[in-house]
Every structure is written in structure tokens, then in C-alpha cells.
N, CA, C and O atoms as a GROMACS GRO file, in nm:
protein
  336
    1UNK      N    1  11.845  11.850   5.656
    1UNK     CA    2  11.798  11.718   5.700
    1UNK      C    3  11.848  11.696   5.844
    1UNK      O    4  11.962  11.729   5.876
    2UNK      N    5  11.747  11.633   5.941
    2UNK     CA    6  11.829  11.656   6.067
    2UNK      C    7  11.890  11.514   6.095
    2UNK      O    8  11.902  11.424   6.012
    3UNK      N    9  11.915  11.512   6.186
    3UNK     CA   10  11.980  11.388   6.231
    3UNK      C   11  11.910  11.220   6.231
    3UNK      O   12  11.979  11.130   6.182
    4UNK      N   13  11.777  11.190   6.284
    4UNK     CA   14  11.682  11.141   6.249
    4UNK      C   15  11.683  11.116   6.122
    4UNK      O   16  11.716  11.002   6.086
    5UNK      N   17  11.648  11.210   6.027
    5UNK     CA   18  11.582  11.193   5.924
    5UNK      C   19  11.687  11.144   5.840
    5UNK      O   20  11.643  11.083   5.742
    6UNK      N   21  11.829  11.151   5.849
    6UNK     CA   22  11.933  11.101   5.791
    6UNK      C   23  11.930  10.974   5.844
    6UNK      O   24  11.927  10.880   5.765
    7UNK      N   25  11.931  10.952   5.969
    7UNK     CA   26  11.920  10.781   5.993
    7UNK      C   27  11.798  10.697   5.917
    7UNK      O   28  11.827  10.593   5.859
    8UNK      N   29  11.707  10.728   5.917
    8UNK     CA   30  11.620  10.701   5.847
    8UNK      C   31  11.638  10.671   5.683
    8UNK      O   32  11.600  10.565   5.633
    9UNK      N   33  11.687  10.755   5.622
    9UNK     CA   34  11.730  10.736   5.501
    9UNK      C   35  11.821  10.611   5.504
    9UNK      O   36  11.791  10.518   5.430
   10UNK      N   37  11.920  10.602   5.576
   10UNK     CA   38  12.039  10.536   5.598
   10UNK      C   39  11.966  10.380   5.635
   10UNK      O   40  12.029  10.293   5.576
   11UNK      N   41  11.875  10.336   5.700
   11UNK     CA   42  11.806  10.239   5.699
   11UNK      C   43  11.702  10.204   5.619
   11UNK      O   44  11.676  10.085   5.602
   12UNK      N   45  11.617  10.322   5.549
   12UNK     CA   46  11.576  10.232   5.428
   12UNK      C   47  11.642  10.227   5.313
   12UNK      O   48  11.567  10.230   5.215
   13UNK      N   49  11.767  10.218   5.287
   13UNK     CA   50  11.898  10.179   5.186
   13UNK      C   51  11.909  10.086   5.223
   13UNK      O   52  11.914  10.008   5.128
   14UNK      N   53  11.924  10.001   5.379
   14UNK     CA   54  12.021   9.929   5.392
   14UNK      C   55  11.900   9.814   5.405
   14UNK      O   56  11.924   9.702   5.359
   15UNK      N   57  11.776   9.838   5.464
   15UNK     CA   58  11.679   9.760   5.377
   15UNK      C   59  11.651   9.666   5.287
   15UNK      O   60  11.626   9.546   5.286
   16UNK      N   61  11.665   9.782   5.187
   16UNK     CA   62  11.678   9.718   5.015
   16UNK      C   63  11.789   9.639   5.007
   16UNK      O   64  11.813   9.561   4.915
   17UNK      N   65  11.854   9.656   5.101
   17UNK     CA   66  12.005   9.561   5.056
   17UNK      C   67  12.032   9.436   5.164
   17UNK      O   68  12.131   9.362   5.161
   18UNK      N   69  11.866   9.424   5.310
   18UNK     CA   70  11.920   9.311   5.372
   18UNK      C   71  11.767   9.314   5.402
   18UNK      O   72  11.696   9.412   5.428
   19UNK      N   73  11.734   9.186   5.392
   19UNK     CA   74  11.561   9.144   5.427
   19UNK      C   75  11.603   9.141   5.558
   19UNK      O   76  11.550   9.245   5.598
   20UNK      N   77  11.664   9.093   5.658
   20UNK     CA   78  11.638   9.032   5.793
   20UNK      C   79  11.627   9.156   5.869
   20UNK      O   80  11.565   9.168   5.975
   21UNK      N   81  11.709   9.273   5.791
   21UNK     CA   82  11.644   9.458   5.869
   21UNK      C   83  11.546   9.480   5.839
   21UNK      O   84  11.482   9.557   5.910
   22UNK      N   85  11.487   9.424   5.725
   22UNK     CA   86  11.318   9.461   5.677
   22UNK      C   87  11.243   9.400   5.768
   22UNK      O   88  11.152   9.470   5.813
   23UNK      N   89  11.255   9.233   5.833
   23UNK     CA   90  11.198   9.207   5.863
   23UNK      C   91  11.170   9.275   6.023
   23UNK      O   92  11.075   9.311   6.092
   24UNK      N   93  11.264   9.271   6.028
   24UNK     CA   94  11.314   9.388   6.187
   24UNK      C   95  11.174   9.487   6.226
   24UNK      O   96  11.086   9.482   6.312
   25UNK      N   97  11.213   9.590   6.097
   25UNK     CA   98  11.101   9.715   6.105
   25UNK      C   99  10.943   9.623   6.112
   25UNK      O  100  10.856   9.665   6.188
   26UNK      N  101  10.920   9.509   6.036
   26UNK     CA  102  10.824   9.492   6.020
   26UNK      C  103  10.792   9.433   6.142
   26UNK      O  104  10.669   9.424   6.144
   27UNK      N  105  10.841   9.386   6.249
   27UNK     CA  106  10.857   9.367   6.334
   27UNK      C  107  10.806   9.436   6.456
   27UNK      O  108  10.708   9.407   6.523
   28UNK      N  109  10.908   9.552   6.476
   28UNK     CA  110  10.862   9.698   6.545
   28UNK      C  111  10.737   9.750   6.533
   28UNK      O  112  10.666   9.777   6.631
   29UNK      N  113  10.692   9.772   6.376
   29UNK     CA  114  10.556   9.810   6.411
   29UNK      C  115  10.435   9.713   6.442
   29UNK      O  116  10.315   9.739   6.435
   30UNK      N  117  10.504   9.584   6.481
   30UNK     CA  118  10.369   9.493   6.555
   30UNK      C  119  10.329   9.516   6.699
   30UNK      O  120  10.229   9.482   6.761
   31UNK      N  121  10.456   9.596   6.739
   31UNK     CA  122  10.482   9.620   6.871
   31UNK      C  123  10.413   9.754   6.922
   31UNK      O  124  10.392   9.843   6.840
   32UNK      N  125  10.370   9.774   7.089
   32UNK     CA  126  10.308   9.885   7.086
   32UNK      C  127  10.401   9.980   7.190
   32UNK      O  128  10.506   9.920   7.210
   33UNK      N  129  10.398  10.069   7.240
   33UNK     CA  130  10.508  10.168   7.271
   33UNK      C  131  10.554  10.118   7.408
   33UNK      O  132  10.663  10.158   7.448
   34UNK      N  133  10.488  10.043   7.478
   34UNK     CA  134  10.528   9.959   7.587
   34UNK      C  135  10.670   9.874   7.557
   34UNK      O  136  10.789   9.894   7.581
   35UNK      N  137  10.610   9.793   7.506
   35UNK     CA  138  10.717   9.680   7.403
   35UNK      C  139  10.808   9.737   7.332
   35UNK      O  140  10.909   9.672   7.305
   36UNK      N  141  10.792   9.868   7.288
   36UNK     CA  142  10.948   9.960   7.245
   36UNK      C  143  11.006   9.941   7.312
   36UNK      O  144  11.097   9.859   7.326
   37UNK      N  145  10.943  10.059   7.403
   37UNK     CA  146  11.064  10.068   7.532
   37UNK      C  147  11.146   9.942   7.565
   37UNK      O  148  11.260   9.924   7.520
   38UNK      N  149  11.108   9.890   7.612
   38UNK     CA  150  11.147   9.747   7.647
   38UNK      C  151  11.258   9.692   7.573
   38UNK      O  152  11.357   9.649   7.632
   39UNK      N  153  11.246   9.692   7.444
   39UNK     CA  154  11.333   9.667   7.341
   39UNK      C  155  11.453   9.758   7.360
   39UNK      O  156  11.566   9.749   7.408
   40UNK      N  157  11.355   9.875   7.284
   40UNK     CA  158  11.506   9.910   7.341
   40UNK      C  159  11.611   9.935   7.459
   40UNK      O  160  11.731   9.960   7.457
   41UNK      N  161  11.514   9.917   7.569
   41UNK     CA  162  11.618   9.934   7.711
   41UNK      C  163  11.721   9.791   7.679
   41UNK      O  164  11.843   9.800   7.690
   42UNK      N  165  11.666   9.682   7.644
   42UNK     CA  166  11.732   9.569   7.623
   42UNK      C  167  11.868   9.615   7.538
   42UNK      O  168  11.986   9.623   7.571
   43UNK      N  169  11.790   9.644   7.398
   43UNK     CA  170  11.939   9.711   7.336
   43UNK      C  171  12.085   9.785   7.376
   43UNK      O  172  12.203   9.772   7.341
   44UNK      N  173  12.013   9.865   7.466
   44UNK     CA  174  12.107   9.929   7.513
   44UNK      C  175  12.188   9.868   7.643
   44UNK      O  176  12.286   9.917   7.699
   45UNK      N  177  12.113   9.738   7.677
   45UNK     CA  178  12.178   9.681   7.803
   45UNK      C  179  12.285   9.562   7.723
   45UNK      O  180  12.382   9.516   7.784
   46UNK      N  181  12.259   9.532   7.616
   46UNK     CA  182  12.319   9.445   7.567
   46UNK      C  183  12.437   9.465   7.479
   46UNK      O  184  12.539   9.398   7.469
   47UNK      N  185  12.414   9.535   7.439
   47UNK     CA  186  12.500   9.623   7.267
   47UNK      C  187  12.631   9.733   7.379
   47UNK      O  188  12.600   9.807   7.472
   48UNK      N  189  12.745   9.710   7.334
   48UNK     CA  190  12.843   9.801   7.416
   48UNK      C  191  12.854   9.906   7.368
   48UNK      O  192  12.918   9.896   7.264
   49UNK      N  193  12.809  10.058   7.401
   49UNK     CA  194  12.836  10.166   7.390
   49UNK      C  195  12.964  10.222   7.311
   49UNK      O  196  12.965  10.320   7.236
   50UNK      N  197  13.051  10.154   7.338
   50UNK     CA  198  13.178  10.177   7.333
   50UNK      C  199  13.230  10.137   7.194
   50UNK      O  200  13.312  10.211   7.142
   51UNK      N  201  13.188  10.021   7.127
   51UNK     CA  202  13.226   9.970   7.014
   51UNK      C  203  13.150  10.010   6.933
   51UNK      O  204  13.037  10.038   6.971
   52UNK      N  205  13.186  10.028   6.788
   52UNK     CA  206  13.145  10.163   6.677
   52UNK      C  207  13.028  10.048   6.642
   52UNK      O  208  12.953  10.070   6.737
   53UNK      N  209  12.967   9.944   6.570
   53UNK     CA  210  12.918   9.832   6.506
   53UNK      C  211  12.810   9.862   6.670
   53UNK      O  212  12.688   9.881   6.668
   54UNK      N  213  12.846   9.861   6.724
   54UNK     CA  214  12.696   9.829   6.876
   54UNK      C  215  12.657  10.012   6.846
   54UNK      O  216  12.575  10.052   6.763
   55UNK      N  217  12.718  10.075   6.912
   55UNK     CA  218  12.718  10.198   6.858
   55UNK      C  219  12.588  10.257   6.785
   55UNK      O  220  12.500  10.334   6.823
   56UNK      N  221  12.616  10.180   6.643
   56UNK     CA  222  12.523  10.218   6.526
   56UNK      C  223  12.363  10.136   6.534
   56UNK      O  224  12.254  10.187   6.510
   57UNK      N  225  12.391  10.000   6.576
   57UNK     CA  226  12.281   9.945   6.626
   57UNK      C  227  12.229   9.999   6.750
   57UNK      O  228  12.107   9.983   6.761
   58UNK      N  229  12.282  10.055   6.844
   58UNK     CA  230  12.199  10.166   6.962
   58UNK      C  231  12.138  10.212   6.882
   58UNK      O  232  12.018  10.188   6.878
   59UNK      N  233  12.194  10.290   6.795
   59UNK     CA  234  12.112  10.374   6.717
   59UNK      C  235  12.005  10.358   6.646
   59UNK      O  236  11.898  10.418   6.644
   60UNK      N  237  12.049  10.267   6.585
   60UNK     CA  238  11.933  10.186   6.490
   60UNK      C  239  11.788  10.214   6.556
   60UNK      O  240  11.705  10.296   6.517
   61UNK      N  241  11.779  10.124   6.669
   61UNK     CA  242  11.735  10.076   6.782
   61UNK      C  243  11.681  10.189   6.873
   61UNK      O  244  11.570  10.160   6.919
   62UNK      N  245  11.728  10.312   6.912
   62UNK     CA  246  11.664  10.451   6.933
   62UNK      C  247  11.577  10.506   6.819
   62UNK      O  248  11.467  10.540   6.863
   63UNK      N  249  11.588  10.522   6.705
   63UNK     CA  250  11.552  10.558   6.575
   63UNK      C  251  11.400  10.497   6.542
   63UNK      O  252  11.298  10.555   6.506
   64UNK      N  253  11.425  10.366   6.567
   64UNK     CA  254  11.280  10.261   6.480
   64UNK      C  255  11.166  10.253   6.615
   64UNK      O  256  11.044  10.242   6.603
   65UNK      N  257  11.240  10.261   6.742
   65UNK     CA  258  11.141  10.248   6.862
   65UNK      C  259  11.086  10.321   6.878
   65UNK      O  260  10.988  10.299   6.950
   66UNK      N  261  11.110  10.502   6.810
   66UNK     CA  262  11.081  10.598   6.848
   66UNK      C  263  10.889  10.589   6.779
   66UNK      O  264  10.866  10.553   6.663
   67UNK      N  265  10.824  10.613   6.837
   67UNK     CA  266  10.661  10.645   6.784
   67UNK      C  267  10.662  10.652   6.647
   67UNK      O  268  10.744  10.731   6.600
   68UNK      N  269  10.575  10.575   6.551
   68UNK     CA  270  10.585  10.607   6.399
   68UNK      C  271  10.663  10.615   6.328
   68UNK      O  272  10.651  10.662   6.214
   69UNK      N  273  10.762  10.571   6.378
   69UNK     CA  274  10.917  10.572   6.277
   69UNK      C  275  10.924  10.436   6.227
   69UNK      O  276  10.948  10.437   6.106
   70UNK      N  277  10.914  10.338   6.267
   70UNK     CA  278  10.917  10.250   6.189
   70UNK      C  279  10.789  10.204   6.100
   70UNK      O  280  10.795  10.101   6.033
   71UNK      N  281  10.684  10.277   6.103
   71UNK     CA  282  10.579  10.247   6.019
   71UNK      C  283  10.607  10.363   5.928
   71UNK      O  284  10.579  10.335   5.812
   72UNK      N  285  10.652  10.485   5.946
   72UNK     CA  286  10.702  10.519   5.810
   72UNK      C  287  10.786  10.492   5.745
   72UNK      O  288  10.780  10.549   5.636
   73UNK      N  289  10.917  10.393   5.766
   73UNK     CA  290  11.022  10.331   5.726
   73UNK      C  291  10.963  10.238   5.596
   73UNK      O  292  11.011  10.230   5.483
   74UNK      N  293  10.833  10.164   5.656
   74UNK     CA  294  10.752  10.097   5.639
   74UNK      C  295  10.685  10.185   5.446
   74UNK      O  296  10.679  10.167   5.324
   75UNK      N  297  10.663  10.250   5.525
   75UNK     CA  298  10.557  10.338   5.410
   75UNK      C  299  10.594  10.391   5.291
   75UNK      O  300  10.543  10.403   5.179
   76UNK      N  301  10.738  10.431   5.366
   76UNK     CA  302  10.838  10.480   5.224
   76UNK      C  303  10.903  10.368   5.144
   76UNK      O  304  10.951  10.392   5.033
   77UNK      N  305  10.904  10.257   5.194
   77UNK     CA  306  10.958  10.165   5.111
   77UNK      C  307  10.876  10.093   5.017
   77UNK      O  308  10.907  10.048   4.907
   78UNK      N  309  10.704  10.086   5.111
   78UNK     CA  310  10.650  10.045   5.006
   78UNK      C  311  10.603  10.143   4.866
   78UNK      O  312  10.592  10.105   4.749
   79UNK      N  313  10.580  10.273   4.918
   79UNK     CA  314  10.626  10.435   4.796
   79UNK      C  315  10.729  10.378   4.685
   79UNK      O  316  10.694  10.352   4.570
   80UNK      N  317  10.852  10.363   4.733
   80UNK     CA  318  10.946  10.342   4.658
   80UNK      C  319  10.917  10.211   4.581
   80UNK      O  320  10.960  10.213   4.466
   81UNK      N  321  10.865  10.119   4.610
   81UNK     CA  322  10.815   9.997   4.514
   81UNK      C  323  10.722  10.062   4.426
   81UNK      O  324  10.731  10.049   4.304
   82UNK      N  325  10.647  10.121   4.472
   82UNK     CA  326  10.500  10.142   4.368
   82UNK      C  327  10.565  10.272   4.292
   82UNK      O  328  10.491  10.322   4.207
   83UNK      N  329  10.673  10.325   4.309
   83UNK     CA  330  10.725  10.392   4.173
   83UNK      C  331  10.803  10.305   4.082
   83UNK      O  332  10.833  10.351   3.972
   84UNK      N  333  10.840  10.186   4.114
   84UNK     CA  334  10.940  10.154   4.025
   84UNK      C  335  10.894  10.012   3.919
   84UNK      O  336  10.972   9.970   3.833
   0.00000   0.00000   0.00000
């Protein structure tokens, strides 16, 4: 599993366990790759590098902006409903 794809996992867990990150992703994919960027340059101008908690939200935030990542975040969660 590479690195990505572990973050990914790691956010649709944490998902299921906080709507206001759901609403987040659902969010992202309203947005078009212009408006990523953007976002995330913001993120990273705002969030301190340095502290572990900003850190992980850089990350976050690199991860969901990236092209199609947050509409499959999207896709697998609704998968995971329609199995259960």
C-alpha cells in the first residue's frame, strides 16, 4: 500500500467517525483543480509545518486536492454503506 493510499484509508475511518471531514471531502469535489490549488496553497500558508496536528492537516489537504481523490474518498464510502 503506498503512502497515498494509506492516507486515504486513514481519512475514510476518520470520516465515519466526524461528519464536518465528510462534509470537507464533499466539499472538495465541488471544487475544480483551479480552486484546489488555491486551497491548498492557503493550507499550507496557514497551518505551521512544524507542529505535528498542522502537519497531518497539510497532509490531509495535499491528499484530497490531489485530482480524483476526493471523489473517490467519496465513492468508497458510499460502497461501504451499500454493503452494510
Amino acid at each position: 500500500m503506498n503512502e497515498n493510499e494509506k492516507v486515504i484509508e486513514e481519512i475514510i475511518e476518520a470520516c465515519s467517525q466526524n461528519t464536518h471531514l465528510f462534509d470537507i471531502i464533499k466539499d472538495i469535489t465541488k471544487l475544480d483543480n483551479d480552486e484546489r490549488y488555491k486551497l491548498r496553497r492557503k493550507a499550507s500558508q496557514v497551518l505551521n509545518k512544524n507542529n505535528g496536528i498542522d502537519k497531518e492537516a497539510i497532509k490531509f489537504y495535499y491528499v484530497v486536492t490531489e485530482q480524483g481523490v476526493a471523489e473517490e474518498i467519496l465513492r468508497r464510502i458510499h460502497s461501504d454503506e451499500t454493503k452494510t
